[in-house]
C-alpha positions as CSV (number, residue, x, y, z in Angstrom):
1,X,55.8,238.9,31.1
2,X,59.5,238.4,30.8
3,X,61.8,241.0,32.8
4,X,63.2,242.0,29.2
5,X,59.1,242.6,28.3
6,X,58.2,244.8,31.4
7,X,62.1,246.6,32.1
8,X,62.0,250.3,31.5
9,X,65.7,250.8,31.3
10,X,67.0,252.9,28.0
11,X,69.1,250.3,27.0
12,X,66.9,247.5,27.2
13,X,64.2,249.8,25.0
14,X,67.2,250.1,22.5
15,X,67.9,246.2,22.3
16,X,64.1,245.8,22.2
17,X,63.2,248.2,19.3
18,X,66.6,246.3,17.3
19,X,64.9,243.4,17.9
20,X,61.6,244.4,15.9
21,X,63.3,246.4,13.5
22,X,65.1,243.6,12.7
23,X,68.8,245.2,12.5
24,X,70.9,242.6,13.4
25,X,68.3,239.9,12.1
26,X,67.1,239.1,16.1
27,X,71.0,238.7,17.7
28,X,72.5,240.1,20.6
29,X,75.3,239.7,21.1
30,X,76.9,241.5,24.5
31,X,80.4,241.0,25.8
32,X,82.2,242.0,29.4
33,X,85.5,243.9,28.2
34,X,88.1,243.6,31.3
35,X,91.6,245.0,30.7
36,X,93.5,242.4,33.6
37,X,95.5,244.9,35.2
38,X,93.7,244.6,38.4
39,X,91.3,243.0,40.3
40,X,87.2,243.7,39.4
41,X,85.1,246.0,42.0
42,X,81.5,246.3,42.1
43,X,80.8,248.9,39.5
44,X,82.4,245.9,37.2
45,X,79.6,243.9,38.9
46,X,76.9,246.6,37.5
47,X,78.5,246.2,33.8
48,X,78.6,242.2,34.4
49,X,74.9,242.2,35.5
50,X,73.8,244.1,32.3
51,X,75.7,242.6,30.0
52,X,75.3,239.0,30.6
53,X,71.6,239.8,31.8
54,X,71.2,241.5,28.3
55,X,72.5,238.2,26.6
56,X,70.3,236.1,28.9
57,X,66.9,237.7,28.8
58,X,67.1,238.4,25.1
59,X,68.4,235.1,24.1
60,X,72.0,236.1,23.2
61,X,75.1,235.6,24.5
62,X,77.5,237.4,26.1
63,X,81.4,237.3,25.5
64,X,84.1,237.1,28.3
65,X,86.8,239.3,26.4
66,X,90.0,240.2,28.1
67,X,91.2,243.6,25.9
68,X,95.2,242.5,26.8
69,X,96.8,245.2,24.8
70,X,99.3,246.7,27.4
71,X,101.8,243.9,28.8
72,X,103.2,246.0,31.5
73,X,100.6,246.1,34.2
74,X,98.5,242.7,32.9
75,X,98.9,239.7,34.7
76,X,97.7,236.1,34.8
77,X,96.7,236.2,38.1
78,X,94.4,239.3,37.5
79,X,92.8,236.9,34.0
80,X,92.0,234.1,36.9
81,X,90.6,236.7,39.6
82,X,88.3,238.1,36.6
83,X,86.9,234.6,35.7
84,X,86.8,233.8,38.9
85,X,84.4,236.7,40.0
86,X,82.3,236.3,36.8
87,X,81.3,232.9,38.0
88,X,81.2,233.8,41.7
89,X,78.3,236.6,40.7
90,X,76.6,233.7,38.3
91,X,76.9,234.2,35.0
92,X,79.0,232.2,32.5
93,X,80.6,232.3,29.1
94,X,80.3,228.9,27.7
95,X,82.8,229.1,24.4
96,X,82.6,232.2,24.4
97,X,85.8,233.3,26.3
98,X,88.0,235.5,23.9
99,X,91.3,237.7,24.3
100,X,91.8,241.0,22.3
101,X,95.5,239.1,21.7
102,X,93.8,236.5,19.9
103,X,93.2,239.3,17.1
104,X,97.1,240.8,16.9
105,X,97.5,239.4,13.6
106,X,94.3,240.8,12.4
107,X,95.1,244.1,14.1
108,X,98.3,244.7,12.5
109,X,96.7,244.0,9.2
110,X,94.0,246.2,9.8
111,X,97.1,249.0,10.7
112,X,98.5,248.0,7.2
113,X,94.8,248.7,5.5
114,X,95.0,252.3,6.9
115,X,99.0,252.9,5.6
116,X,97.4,251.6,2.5
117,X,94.8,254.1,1.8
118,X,96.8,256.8,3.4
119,X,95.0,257.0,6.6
120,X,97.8,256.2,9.1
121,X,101.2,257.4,9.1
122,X,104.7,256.6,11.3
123,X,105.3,259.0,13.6
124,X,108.9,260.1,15.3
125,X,107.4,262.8,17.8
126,X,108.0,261.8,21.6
127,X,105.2,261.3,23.8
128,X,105.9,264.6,25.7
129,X,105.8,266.6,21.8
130,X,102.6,264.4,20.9
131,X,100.8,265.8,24.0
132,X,102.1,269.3,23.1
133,X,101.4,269.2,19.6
134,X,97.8,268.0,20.4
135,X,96.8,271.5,21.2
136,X,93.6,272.0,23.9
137,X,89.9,272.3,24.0
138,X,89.7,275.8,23.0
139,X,93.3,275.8,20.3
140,X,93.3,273.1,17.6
141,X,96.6,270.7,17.4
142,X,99.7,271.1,15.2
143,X,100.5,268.7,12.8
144,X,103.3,266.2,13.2
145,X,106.7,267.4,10.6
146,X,106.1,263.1,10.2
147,X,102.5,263.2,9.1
148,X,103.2,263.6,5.2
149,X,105.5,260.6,5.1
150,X,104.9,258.3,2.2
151,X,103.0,254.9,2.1
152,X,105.7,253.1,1.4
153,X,108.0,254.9,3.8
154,X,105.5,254.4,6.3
155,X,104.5,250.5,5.4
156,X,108.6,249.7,5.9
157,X,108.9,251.9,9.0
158,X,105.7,249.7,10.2
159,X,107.2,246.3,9.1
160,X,110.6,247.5,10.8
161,X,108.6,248.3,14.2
162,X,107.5,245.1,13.9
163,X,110.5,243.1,13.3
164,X,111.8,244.2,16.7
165,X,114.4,246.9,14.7
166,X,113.9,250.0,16.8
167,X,114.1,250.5,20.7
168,X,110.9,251.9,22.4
169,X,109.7,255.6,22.2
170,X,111.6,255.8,19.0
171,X,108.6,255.0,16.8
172,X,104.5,255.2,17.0
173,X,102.1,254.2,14.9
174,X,99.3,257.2,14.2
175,X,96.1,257.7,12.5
176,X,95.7,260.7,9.9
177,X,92.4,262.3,10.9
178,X,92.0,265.9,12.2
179,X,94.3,268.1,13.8
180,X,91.6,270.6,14.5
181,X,89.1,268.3,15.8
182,X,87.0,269.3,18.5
183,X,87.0,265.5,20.0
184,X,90.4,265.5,20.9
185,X,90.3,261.7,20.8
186,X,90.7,262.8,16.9
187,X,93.4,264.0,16.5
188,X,95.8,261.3,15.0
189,X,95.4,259.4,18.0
190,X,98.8,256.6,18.1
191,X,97.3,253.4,17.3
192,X,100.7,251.5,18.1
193,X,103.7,252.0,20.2
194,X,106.6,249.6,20.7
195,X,106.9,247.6,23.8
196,X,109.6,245.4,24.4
197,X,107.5,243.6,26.8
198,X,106.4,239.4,27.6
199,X,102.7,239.4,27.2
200,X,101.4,237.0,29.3
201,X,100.2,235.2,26.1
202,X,101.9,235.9,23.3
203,X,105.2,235.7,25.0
204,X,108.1,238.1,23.0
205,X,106.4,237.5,19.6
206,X,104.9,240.9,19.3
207,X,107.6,243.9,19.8
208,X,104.6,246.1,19.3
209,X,101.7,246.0,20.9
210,X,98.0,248.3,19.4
211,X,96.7,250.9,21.7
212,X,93.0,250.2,23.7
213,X,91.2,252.8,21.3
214,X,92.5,250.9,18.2
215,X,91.8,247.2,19.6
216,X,88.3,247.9,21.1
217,X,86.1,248.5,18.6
218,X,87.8,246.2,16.2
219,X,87.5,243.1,18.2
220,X,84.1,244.0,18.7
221,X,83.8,243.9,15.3
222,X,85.6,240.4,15.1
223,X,83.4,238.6,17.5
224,X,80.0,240.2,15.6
225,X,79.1,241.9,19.3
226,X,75.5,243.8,17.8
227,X,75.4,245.8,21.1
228,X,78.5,246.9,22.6
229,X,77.5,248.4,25.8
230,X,79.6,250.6,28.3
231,X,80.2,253.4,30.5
232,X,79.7,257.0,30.2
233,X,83.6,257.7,29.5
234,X,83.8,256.2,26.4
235,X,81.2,258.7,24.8
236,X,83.9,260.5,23.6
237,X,85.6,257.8,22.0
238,X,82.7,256.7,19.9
239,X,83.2,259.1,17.0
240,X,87.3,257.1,16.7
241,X,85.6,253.6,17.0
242,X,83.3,254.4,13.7
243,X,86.0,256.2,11.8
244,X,88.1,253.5,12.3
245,X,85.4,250.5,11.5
246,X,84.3,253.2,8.3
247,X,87.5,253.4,7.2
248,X,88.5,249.8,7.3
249,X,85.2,248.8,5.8
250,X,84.0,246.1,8.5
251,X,81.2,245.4,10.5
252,X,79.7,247.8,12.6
253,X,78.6,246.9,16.9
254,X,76.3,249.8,18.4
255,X,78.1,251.3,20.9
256,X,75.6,252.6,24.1
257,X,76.8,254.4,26.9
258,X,75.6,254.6,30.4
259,X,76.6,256.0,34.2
260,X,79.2,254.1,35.3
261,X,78.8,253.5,39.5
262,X,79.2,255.6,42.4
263,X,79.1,255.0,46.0
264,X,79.4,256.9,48.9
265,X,82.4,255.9,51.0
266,X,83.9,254.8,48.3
267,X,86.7,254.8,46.0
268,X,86.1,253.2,42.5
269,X,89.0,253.9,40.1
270,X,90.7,250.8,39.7
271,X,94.4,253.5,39.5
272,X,93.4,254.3,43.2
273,X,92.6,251.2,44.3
274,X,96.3,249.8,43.2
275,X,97.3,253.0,45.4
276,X,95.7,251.6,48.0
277,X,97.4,248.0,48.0
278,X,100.1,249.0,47.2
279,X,100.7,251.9,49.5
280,X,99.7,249.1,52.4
281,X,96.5,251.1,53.3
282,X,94.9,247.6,53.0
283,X,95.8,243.8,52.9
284,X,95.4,243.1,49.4
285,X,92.8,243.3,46.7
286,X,90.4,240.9,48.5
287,X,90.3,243.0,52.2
288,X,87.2,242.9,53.0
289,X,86.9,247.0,53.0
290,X,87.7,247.1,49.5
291,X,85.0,247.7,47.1
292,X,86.5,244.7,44.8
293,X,84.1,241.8,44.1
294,X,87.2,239.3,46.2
295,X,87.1,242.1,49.4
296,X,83.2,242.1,49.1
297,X,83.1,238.3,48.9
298,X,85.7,237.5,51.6
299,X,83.7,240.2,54.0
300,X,81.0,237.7,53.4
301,X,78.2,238.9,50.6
302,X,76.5,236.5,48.7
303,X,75.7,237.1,45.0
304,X,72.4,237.2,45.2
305,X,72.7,240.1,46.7
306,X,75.5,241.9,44.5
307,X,73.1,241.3,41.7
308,X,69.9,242.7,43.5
309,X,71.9,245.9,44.2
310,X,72.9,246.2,40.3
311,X,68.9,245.8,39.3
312,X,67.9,248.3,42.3
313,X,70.0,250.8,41.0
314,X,68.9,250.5,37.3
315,X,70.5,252.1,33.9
316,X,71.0,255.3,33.9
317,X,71.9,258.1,31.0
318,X,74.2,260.2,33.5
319,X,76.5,259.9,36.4
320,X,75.0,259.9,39.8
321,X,76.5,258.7,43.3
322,X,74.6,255.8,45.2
323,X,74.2,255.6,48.8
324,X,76.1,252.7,49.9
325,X,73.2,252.5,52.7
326,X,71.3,251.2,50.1
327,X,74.1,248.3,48.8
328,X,74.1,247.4,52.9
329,X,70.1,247.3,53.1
330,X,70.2,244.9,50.0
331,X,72.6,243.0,51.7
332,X,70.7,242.9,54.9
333,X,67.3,242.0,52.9
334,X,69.4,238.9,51.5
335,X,71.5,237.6,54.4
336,X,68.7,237.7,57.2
337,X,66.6,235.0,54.8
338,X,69.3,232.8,54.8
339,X,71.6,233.2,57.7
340,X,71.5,231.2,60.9
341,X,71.1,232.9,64.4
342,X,73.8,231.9,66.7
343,X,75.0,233.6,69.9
344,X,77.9,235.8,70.1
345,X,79.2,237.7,73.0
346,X,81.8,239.9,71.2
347,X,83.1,242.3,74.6
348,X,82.6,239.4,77.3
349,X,81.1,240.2,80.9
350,X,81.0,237.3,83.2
351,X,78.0,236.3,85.1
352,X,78.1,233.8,87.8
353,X,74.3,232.5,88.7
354,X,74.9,232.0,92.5
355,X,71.2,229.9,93.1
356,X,71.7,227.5,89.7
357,X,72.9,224.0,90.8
358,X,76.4,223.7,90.7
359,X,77.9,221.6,88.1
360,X,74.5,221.4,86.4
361,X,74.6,221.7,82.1
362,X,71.2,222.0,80.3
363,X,69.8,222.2,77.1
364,X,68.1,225.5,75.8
365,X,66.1,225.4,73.0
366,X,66.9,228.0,70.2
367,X,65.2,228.7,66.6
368,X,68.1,228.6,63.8
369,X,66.1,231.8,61.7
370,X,62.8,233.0,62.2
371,X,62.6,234.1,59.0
372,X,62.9,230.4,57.7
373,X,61.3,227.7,60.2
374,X,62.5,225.3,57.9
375,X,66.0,225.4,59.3
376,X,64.9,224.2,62.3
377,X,66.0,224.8,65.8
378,X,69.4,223.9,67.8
379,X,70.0,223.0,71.3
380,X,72.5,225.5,73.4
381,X,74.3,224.1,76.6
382,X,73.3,226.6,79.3
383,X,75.8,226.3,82.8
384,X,75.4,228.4,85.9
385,X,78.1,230.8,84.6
386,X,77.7,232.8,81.5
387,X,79.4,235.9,79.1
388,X,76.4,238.9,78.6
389,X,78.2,241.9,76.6
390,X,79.5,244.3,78.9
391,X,77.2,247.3,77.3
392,X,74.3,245.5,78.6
393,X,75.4,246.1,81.9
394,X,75.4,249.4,83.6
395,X,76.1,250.0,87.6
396,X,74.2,253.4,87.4
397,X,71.9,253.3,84.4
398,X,71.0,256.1,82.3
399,X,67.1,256.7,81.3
400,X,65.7,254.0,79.4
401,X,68.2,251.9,79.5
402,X,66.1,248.3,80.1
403,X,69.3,245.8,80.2
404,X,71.0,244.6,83.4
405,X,71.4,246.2,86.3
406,X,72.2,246.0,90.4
407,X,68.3,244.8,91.1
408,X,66.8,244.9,87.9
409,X,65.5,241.5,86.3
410,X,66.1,241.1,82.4
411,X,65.4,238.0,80.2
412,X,68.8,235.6,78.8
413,X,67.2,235.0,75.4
414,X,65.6,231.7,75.3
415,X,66.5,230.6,78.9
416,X,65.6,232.1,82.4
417,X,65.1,235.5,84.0
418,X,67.8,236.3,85.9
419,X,68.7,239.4,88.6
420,X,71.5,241.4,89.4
421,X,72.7,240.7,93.3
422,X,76.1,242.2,93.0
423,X,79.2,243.8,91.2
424,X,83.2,242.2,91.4
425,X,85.4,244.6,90.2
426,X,89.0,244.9,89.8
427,X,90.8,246.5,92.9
428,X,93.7,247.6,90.9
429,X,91.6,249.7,88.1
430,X,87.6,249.4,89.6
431,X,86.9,247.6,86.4
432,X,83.9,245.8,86.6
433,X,85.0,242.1,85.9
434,X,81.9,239.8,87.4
435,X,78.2,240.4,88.3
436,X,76.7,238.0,90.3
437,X,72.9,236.7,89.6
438,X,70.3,234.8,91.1
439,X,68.1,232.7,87.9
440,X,64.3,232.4,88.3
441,X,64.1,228.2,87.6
442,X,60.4,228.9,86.6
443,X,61.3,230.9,83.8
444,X,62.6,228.3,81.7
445,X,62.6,228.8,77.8
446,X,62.4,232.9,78.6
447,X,59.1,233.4,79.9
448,X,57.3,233.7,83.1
449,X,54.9,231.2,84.8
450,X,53.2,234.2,86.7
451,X,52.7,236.3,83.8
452,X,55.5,239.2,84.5
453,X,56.9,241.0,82.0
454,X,60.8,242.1,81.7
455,X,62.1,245.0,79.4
456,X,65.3,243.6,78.4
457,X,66.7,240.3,76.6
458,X,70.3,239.5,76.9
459,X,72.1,237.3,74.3
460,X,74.8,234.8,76.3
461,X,77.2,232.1,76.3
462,X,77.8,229.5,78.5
463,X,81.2,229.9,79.9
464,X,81.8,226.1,80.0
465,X,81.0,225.6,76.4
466,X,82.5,228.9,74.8
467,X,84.5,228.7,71.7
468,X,86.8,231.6,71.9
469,X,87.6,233.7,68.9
470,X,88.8,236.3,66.8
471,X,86.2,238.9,65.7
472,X,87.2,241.3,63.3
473,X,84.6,244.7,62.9
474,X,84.5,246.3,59.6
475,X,83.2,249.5,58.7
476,X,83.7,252.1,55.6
477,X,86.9,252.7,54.3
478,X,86.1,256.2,54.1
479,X,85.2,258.8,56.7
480,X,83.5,261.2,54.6
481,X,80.7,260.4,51.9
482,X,83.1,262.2,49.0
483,X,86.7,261.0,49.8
484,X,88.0,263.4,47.5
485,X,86.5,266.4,50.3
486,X,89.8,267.0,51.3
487,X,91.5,270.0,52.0
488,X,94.2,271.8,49.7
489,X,97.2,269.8,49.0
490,X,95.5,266.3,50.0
491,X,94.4,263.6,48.4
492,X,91.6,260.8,49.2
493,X,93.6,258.9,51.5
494,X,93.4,262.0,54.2
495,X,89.7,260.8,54.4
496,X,90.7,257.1,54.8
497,X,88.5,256.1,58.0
498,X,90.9,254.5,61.0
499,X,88.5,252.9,62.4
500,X,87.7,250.7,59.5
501,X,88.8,247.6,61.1
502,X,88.4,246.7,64.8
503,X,89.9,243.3,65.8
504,X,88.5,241.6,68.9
505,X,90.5,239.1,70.2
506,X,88.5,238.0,73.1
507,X,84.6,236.9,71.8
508,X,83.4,233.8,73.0
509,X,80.7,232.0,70.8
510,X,78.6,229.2,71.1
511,X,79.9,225.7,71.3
512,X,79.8,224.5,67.1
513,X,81.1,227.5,65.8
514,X,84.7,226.3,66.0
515,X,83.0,223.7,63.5
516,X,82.1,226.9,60.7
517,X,83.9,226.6,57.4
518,X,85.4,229.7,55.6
519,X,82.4,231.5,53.8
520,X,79.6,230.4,56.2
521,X,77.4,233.0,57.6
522,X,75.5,233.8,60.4
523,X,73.7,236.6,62.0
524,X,75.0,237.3,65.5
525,X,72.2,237.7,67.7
526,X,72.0,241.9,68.0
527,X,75.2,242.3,66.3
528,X,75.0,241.7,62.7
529,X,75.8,239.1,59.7
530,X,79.6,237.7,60.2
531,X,81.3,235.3,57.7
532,X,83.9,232.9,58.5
533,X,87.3,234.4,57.0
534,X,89.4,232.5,55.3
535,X,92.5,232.6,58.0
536,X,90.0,230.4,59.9
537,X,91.1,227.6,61.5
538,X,89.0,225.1,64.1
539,X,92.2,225.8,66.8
540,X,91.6,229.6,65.7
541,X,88.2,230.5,64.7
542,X,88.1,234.1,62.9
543,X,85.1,235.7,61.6
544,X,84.3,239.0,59.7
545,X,81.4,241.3,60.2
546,X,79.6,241.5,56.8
547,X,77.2,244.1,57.8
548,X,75.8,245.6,61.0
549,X,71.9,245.1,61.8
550,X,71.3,249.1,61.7
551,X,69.7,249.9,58.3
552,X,69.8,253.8,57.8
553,X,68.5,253.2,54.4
554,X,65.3,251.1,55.7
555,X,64.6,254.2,58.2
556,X,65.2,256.3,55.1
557,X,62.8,254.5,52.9
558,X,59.9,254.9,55.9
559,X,60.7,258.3,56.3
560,X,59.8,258.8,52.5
561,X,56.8,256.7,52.6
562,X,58.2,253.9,50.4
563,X,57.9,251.1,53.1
């Protein structure tokens, strides 16, 4: 059975039962709406994933539409980011890549229709009166003194706002529906406003420019989109979108709702997320703590994995808020299947093996993933001094605590047994700076001739053969789970976390690793996933972590019985 045969999801079921019914004679037809006035996050990746999976396992397609109806905050550079991230998550348009400005000429004559049949009207009311006439939930709205003007006052007023003859706020462009309309979204919404603004396509040709509510469902309409699918927010505006497509007698899309994304730790509201760049809270749209598909590809997740996330979570009806535990454990499942091992020693700790022949380099033998024995193995240059971490050291060790210590034996992963004879330390501060170790020769490859066990395993470097580098350790942006928890006055950025990014300037890696291009990954032996950043150099290796190894939601899910 085909995924669209065995899915379960409410909106498959709906494109499903069109299908037999036969009411849009077998199409579908889906299409990813962007405004470009910023860059896409990963609740755009859940909309992405259904709608071009939609197209693809019904044997549609699905449109790339830009809806470019407000040239003050869209930008070329967000129209290249979009495509950009589309294609980066897998999915692609073919011909189908579309701009709601390729329909202004078909929008203003859908405005003239409505003046026509005396369904719109020009409007003199500022924005601040428009608001106030609008009335609340609970009061019904006043009517504008403009809203009786005459169809041919109002078709030359029109004309005249769109000849450039008025400045802006002097003018808007409304329907005539229902001042008393529960949906507020009914009452005489604008459907124009002038804008002496360069669109980043049209140029100065249009002085006026339609309003998102007006252009939506209309180009919809246009393209012939049968199922015109998007978040729960836009429920409200449904009832607008069919009075305008009744009114102006054209084809009908279906519009379906469904939960937009939430995650904890997380901000998702593309307004906030500007606050954040812009406010210099972060280092741009693509830093790799920001929930934007360019921050979670630079920090190193693969699309595979993105995608996986967005079918875990499913389709649902209303808004719920997803552990981001569970977006890290997808990521985990993904990246230890296809990352290499390599050694890392991110908080160095020298060890000088007093009894290994001096001047001696060997080869260790190391396996590149376990998970995959087709990758194969490398060989590491082993010398008699090496880096350990400094946490798996301790002078006077705690309970249970298996690593290195003054007598204690522990395993260097893949090499030789070695023992702790003795502590340098700084004689300024008592810092420990140096152990020095004795090696057990017959121990070679990690385990012993004579049968002996050891409890701990120690990740290395040779110190010979180290490529020094910059580390940097991400974690969530947020402290709390809700960032909005704040206290009264504040606002999410009280909750932003300062310890979100760590830089280490100090790691030493293993020889090759100078060699890693920017978007390679690897899993640092008992550290995590890293990914080469893209300030990378050879002379300056830098490297993000993607994702620790500790998986809370794995622990979770065996807690719960599930694994």
């Amino acid at each position: 059975m085909t995924q669209a045969e065995t899915s379960v999801d409410f909106i498959r079921s709906i494109v499903a039962d069109d299908n037999r019914s036969g009411k849009f004679d077998g199409r579908v037809v889906t299409r990813f709406p962007p405004e470009p006035n910023g860059y896409l996050h990963i609740g755009h990746a859940k909309s992405i994933c259904l709608n071009f999976g939609l197209a693809a396992e019904y044997g549609g397609v699905c449109h790339l539409r830009f809806d470019d109806t407000n040239p003050t905050r869209e930008e070329v550079e967000y129209v290249r980011s979009i495509q950009e991230d589309v294609r980066w998550l897998g999915w692609g348009w073919g011909q189908n890549l579309f701009y709601a400005s390729d329909y202004f000429g078909q929008l203003y004559g859908y405005a003239v229709k409505l003046i026509e049949k005396g369904k719109a009207y020009v409007c003199d009311l500022t924005s601040d009166e428009i608001r106030e006439y609008r009335g609340t939930l609970t009061e019904p709205g006043k009517e504008s003194p403009y809203r009786n003007r005459s169809v041919v006052e109002n078709l030359d007023l029109f004309r005249r706002m769109r000849e450039g003859e008025f400045d802006e706020g002097a003018h808007v462009l409304r329907a005539k529906i229902d001042m008393a309309a529960p949906n507020l979204n009914l009452r005489d919404p604008v459907l124009y406003r002038i804008l002496k603004e360069t669109h980043h396509r049209t140029g100065d040709e249009w002085p006026i420019y339609p309003m998102y509510d007006f252009a939506h469902g209309q180009s919809d309409s246009i393209e012939g989109v049968t199922h015109s699918v998007c978040t729960l927010e836009f429920e409200d505006h449904r009832p607008l979108y069919d009075w305008f497509l009744d009114e102006l007698e054209i084809y009908h899309s279906q519009q379906i709702e469904f939960a937009r994304l939430n995650l904890t730790h997380t901000v998702l509201s593309k307004r906030r997320l500007v606050e954040l760049v812009d406010g210099g809270h972060v280092n741009g749209w693509d830093d790799p703590r920001m929930p934007t598909i360019s921050g979670l590809r630079r920090r190193g997740y693969t699309p595979e994995a993105v995608r996986e996330f967005c079918d875990r979570i499913g389709v649902a009806r209303r808004d719920n808020t997803v552990d981001i535990a569970l977006l890290e454990h997808t990521l985990r499942d993904d990246l230890n299947k296809r990352s290499p091992r390599v050694m890392g020693v991110l908080d160095p700790l020298k060890v000088v093996i007093e009894n290994y022949p001096e001047g001696k380099t060997e080869e260790i033998v190391s396996v590149n993933n376990p998970e995959d024995m087709s990758m194969g193995e490398r060989t590491i240059p082993f010398s008699g001094t090496v880096y350990i971490e400094k946490d798996d050291f301790r002078e006077e060790p705690p309970p249970k605590f298996y690593r290195l210590s003054p007598g204690r034996e522990i395993r260097l992963k893949d090499a030789y047994y070695i023992t702790c004879t003795g502590v340098v330390k700084d004689e300024a501060t008592g810092e420990i700076i140096e152990l020095r170790c004795t090696y057990d020769p017959e121990t070679h490859g990690g385990t012993s001739s004579d049968g002996r066990k050891v409890r701990g395993t120690s990740h290395w470097v040779s110190a010979e053969h180290a490529v020094d580098a910059e580390v940097r350790i991400y974690d969530h942006l947020f402290s709390k789970e809700d960032p909005d928890d704040v206290e009264d006055g504040g606002d999410f950025k009280d909750n932003l976390n300062p310890e979100s990014l760590v830089v280490l300037k100090s790691c030493k890696l293993e020889p090759g690793m100078d060699k890693a291009k920017p978007g390679d990954r690897f899993q640092f032996l008992r550290q995590g996933y890293f990914c080469v950043d893209p300030d990378s150099t050879p002379e300056a290796p830098v490297f993000n972590r993607t994702v620790a190894l500790r998986d809370t939601w794995s622990r979770m899910d065996k807690a719960r019985g599930r694994v």
